[in-house]
C-alpha positions as CSV (number, residue, x, y, z in Angstrom):
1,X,-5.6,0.9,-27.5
2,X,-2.2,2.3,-27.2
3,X,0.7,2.4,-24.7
4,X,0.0,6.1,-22.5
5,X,-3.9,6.2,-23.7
6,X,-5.4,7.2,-20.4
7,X,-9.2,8.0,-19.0
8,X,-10.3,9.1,-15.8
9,X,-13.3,10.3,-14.1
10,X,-13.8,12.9,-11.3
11,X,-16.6,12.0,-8.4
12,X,-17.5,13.2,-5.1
13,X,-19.2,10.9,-2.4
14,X,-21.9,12.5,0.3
15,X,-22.2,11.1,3.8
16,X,-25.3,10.0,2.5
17,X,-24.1,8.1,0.0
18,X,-21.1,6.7,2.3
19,X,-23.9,6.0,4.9
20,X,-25.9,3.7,2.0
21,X,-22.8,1.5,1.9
22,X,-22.1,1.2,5.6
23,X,-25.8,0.3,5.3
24,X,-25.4,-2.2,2.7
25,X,-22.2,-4.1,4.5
26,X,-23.6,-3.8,8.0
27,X,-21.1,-1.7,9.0
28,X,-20.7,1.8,10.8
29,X,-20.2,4.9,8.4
30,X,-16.8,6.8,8.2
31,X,-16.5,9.5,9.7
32,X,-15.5,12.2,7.4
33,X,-13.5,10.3,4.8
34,X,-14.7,7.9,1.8
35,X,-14.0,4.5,2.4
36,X,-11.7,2.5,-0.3
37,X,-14.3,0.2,-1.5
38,X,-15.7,3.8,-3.4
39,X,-12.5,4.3,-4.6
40,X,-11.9,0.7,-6.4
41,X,-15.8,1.6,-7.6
42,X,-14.1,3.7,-9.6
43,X,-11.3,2.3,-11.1
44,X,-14.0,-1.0,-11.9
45,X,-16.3,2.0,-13.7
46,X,-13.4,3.2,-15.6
47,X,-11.6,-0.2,-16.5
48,X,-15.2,-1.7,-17.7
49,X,-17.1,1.4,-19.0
50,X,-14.2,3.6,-20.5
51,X,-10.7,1.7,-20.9
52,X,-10.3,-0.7,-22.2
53,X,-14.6,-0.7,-21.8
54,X,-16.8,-3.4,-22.4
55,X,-15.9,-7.2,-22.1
56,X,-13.0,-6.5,-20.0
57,X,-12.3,-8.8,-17.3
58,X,-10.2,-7.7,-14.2
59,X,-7.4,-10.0,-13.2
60,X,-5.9,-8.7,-10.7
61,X,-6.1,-5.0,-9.1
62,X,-3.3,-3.0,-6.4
63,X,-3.6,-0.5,-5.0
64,X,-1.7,1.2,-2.0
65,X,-4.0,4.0,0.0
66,X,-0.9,6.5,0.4
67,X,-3.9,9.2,2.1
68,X,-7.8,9.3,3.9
69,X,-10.1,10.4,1.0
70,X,-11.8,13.4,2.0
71,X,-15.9,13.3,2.3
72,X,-17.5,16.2,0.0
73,X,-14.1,17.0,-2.2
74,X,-14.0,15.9,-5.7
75,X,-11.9,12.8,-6.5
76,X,-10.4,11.9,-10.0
77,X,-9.9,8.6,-10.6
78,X,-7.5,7.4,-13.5
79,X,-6.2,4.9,-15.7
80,X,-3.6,4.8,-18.0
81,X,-1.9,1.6,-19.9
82,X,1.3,0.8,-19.9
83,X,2.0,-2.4,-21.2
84,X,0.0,-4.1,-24.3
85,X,0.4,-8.0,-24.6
86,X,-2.0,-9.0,-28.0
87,X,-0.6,-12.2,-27.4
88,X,-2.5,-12.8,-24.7
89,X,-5.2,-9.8,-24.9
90,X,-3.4,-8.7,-21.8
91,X,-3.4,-4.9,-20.6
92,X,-1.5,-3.5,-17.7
93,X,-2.5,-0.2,-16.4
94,X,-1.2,2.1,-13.6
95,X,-4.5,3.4,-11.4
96,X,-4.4,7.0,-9.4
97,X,-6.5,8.7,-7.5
98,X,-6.4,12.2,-6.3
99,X,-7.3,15.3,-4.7
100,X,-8.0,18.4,-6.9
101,X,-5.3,19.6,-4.6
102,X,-3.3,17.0,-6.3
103,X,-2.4,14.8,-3.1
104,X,-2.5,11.1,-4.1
105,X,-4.7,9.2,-2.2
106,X,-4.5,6.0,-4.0
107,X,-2.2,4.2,-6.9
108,X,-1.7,0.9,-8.2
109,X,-1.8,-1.3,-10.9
110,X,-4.3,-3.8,-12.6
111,X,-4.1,-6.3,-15.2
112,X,-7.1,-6.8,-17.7
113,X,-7.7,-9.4,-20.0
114,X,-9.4,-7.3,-23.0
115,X,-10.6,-8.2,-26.3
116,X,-8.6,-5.9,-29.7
117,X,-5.4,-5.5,-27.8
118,X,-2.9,-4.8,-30.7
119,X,0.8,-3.9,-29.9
């Protein structure tokens, strides 16, 4: 790992899919945007799978929802570190997600505690 290594992914939700987890919560679907529990699903996929990958353990995770998330339009998700503490296997990471327009629907930070963090 190294300060500015980043990875992100690009996903778009379906009603049908949005539906499945109004299901799943007992709760009404959104209308026409993707609720942020999708989003975060991201960021989790990203921090556990990608970077810094397996063994990671979230810590803490914030994000501010700065626009809706459109239903049907791809949304990349990314992480990128910015802080390194191998003295405490400690990663800080700034979290995004947009539009392909580019309009920011989400940022945020999240601390990881990860294992191979060298400075």
């Amino acid at each position: 790992m190294r300060l500015g290594q980043s990875a992100e992914i690009t996903r778009t939700y379906t009603a049908d899919e949005v539906a499945e987890l109004a299901a799943l919560a007992g709760t009404s679907p959104a209308a026409d945007t993707v609720p942020e529990p999708l989003i975060h699903a991201l960021f989790s996929y990203l921090l556990g799978v990608e970077l810094p990958g397996q063994g990671t353990n979230y810590l803490k995770q914030e994000t501010a929802y700065l626009a809706p998330a459109p239903l049907g339009e791809a949304l990349t998700a990314r992480v990128e570190i910015t802080r390194l503490r191998p003295d405490k296997h400690l990663v800080d990471l700034r979290t995004t997600c947009t539009t392909s327009d580019g309009t920011i629907i989400a940022e945020g930070r999240a601390l990881v505690l990860a294992k191979d963090v060298v400075g």
